[in-house]
N, C-alpha and C positions, 0 to 999 in steps of 0.2 A: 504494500500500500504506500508504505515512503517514498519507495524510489518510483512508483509510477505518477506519482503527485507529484516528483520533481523534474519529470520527463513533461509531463501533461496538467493535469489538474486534479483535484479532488472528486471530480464526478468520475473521471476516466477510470481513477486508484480505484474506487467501491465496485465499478464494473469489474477492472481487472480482477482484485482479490477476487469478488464472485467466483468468476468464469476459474481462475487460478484453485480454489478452493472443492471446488466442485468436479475439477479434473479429476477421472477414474483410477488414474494413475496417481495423481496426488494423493486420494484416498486410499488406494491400497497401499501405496510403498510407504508411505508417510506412517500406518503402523505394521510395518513389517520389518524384520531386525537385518536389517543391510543398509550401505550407505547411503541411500542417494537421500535424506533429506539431510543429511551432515554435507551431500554434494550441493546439494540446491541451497540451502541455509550459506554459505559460503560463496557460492555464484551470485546470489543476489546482492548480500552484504558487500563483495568487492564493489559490486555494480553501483550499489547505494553510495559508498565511501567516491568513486570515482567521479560519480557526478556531481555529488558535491564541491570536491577539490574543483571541478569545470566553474563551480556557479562561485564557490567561497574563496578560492584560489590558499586555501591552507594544508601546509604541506603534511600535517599530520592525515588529514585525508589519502593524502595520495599515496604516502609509505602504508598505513592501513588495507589502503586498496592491495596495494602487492601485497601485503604478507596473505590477505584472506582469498587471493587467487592461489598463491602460491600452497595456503592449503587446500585451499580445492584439488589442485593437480596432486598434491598427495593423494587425496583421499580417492581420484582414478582420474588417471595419467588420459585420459581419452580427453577428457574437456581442454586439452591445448589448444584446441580448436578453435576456441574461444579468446585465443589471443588477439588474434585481430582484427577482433570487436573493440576489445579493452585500447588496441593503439589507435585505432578511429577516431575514439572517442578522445583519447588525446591531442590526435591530432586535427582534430576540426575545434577546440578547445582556445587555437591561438592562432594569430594571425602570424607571429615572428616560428619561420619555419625552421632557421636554427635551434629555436628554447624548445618547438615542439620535437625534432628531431632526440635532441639532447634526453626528454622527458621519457621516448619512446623506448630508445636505447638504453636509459635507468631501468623503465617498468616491466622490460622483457630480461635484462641480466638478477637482477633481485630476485623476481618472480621464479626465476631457474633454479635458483643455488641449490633450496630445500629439494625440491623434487630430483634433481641429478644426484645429489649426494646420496638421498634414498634411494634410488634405483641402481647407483655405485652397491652399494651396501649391500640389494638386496641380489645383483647379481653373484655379489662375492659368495652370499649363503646359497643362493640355486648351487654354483659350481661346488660347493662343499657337500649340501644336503640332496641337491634335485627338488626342492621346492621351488616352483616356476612363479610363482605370486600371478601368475595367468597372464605371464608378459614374454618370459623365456622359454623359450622349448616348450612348444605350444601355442604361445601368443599369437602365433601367426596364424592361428582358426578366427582369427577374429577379422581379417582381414581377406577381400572379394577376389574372388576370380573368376574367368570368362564365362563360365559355366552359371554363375550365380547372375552375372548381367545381362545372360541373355534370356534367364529366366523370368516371364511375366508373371510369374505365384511370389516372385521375390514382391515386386513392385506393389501389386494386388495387395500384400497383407502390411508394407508399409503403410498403402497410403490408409487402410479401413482402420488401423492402428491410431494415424492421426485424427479418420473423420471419426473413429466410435472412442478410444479410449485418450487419448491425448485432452480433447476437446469438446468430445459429445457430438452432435451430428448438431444439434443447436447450437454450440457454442464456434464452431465450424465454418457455420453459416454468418454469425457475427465477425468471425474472422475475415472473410470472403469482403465484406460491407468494410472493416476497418483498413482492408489495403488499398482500396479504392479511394480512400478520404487523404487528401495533400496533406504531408506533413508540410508546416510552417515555417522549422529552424531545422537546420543542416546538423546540428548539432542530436538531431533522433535518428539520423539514416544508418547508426550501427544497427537499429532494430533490423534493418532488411541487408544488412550484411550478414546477420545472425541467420535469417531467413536463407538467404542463399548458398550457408555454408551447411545448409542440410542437404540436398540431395549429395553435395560433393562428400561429406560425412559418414553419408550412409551408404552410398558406393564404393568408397574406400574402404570400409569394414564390413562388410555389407553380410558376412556372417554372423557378426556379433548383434547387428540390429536382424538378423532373420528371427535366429533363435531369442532374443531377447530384448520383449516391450519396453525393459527399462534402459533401454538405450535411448530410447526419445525425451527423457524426461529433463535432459538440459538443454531443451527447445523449448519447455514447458513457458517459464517468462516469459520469454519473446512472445510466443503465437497468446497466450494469456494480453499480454499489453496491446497487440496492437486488435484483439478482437475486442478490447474494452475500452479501444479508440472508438467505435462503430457509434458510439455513445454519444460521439459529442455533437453531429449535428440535432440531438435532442436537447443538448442543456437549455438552449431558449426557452424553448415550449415549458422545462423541467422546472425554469425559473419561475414560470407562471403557471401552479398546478391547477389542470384542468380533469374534465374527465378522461377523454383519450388517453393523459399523458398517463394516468393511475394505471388506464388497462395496460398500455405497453407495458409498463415499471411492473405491475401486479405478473406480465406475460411472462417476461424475462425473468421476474424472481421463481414462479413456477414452474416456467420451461427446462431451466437448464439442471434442478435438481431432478426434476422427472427422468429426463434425458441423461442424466449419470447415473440412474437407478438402473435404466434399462440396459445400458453398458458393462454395469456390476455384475448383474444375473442373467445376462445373455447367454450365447453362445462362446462369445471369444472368453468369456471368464468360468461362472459356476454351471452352466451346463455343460463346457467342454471337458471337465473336471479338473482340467489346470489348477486351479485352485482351492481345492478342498482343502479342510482341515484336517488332519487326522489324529483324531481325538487322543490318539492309542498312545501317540509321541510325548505328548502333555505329560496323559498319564504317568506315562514308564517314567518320563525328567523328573515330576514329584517326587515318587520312589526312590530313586536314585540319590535324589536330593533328603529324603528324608533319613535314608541310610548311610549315610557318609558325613563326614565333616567339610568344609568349605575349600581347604588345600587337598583331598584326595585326589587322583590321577583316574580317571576310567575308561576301559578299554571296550569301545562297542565292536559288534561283530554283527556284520552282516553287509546288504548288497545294496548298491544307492536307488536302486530304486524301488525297494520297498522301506530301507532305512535313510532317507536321506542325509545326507554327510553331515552338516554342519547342529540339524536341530537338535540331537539330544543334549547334546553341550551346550545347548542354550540354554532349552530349557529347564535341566538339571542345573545350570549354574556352575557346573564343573567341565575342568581341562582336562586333555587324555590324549588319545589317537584312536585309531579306525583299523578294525582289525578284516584281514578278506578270507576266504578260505582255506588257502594254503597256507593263512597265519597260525591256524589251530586247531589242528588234526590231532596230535596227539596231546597227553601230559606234560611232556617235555617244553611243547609251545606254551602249555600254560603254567608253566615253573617257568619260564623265560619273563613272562607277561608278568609276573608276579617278582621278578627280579628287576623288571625295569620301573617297577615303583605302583603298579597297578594295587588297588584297592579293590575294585569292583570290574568283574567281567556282563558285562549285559547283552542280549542280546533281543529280536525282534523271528527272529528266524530260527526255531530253537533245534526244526528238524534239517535245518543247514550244517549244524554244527552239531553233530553225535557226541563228541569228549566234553560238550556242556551237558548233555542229558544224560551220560553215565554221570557221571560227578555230584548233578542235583540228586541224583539216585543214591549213590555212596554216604552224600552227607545233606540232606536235607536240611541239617540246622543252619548251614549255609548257604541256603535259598532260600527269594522272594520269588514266587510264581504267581504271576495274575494274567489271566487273558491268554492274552498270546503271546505273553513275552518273559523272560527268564532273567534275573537279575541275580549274579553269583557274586557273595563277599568272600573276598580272598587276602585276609590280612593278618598277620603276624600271629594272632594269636589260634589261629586255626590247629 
């Protein structure tokens, strides 16, 4: 809402945040345990600090701006993209092309240092561990080939991506109305540099946006602002509330929550089952959590796609690693497991793994068995 009142006005800001708020992706990712609203909380914030440095000219702004880009690119190294948004705006900021040169050249070496040093670091542990952080050895799944562009289903579920979950199909359509509308100062046209470094964005990576919606979500802003430009040839009328002007306002406060309902539970979401809950994960994490202390280590076993990787450790609240089938065939692997500091072996898949269902058999006082899934305590005083 700040930064689009400093861009525009306060009628455009209430549009945006709307349209911004009510995004299907905003709503889900915003409570689901991944980054992107630590991405977006951070893109906007740079955005805010930048444009103020433009209008207040104090440089505490401007080093703010970089350091909270600079954590953005920590937090995924994809939104570089976005840099030259951030110099635009610098440089349409001054008339003296020297001091803007100068400023540009500060805000991209600053902006760098954190993010290069992490990615120094993190290649040093790839080449030690084989942990790729999804940039090394591997990385390059994220990135398009001929095969992928000359595919029309690619195209196809970007763009119903942006019309149903990005934006809503009503909010879409408000968008379609705000690019049409002249901007007034030169100093907004990063918005449609923004605009235009998506198709090139999503070509370039164009697997990582295949397989995953939440690559669109640092467009989100951008197509948010300028669908809640759409607004302003209403401020007159808005000035002066009539009846018309309630139905439109009443239409649009109606419209676009409807419209992100039916995005939520459509097809692309809870009918296609993409996104179920699976109640069973919750449960086991309690368990888990209720049976161990806060520093225990625990070792799950099973397959990602009925155990998916990251959630038990979420939801348990505890650290561990990921055990596969060739980790634990016999005793001997789980005298290993129990050597490298493991506390609790769990699992989800019990008749995956036979040497946990002899074991709960052996010794039952060292099993929690609920449902479907097997949780074994393996600790010192066994």
């Amino acid at each position: 809402f700040l930064t689009t009142s400093l861009i525009y006005d306060y009628y455009v800001a209430f549009a945006s945040l709307f349209i911004f708020t009510f995004s299907p992706l905003s709503i889900y990712y915003y409570r689901a345990f991944m980054p992107e609203s630590l991405l977006l909380f951070f893109i906007i914030l740079s955005l805010f600090l930048i444009i103020k440095w433009q209008k207040e000219r104090k440089t505490i702004f401007f080093n703010l701006s970089i350091f909270s880009f600079s954590i953005a690119l920590l937090v995924k190294i994809l939104v570089l993209f976005l840099l030259p948004v951030f110099l635009l705006i610098i440089y349409t900021s001054n008339n003296d092309k020297q001091k803007s040169f100068k400023n540009i050249l500060l805000f991209t070496l600053l902006s760098l240092i954190l993010p290069v040093c992490w990615h120094l670091h993190a290649y040093l542990i790839y080449k030690e561990t084989g942990l790729t952080f999804g940039i090394f050895s591997g990385g390059f799944l994220k990135f398009g080939t001929m095969y992928d562009w000359s595919n029309w289903g690619f195209y196809e579920k970007i763009f119903k991506r942006i019309f149903i979950l990005l934006l809503t199909p009503f909010g879409f359509i408000l968008f379609l109305f705000g690019i049409f509308i002249k901007e007034e100062k030169k100093e907004n046209l990063f918005l449609y540099l923004w605009l235009i470094l998506l198709p090139i964005v999503v070509i370039a990576t164009s697997k990582g946006f295949y397989a995953h919606d939440y690559y669109l979500i640092s467009f989100l802003p951008m197509f948010s602002m300028i669908a809640g430009k759409s607004i302003r040839p209403l401020i007159p009328m808005i000035k002066k509330i009539n009846s018309k002007v309630l139905i439109t306002l009443f239409l649009f406060v109606i419209l676009l929550p409807l419209s992100s309902y039916y995005a939520l539970v459509g097809d692309m979401y809870i009918k296609g089952g993409l996104y179920k809950i699976k109640w069973n994960l919750i449960e086991m994490g309690k368990f888990i959590k209720e049976n161990s202390d806060r520093n225990s280590l625990i070792a799950i076993a099973g397959t990602p796609d009925i155990t998916p990787l990251p959630c038990l450790f979420y939801f348990s609240e505890r650290k561990g690693w990921y055990l596969k089938k060739d980790d634990l065939k016999t005793e001997d692997d789980l005298k290993k497991i129990k050597a490298d500091g493991a506390s609790i072996v769990a699992t989800m898949e019990v008749n995956e793994f036979p040497i946990l269902k002899n074991y709960a058999q052996k010794k039952p006082n060292k099993v929690i068995r609920k449902n479907d899934f097997l949780i074994i305590i393996i600790n010192e005083q066994e």
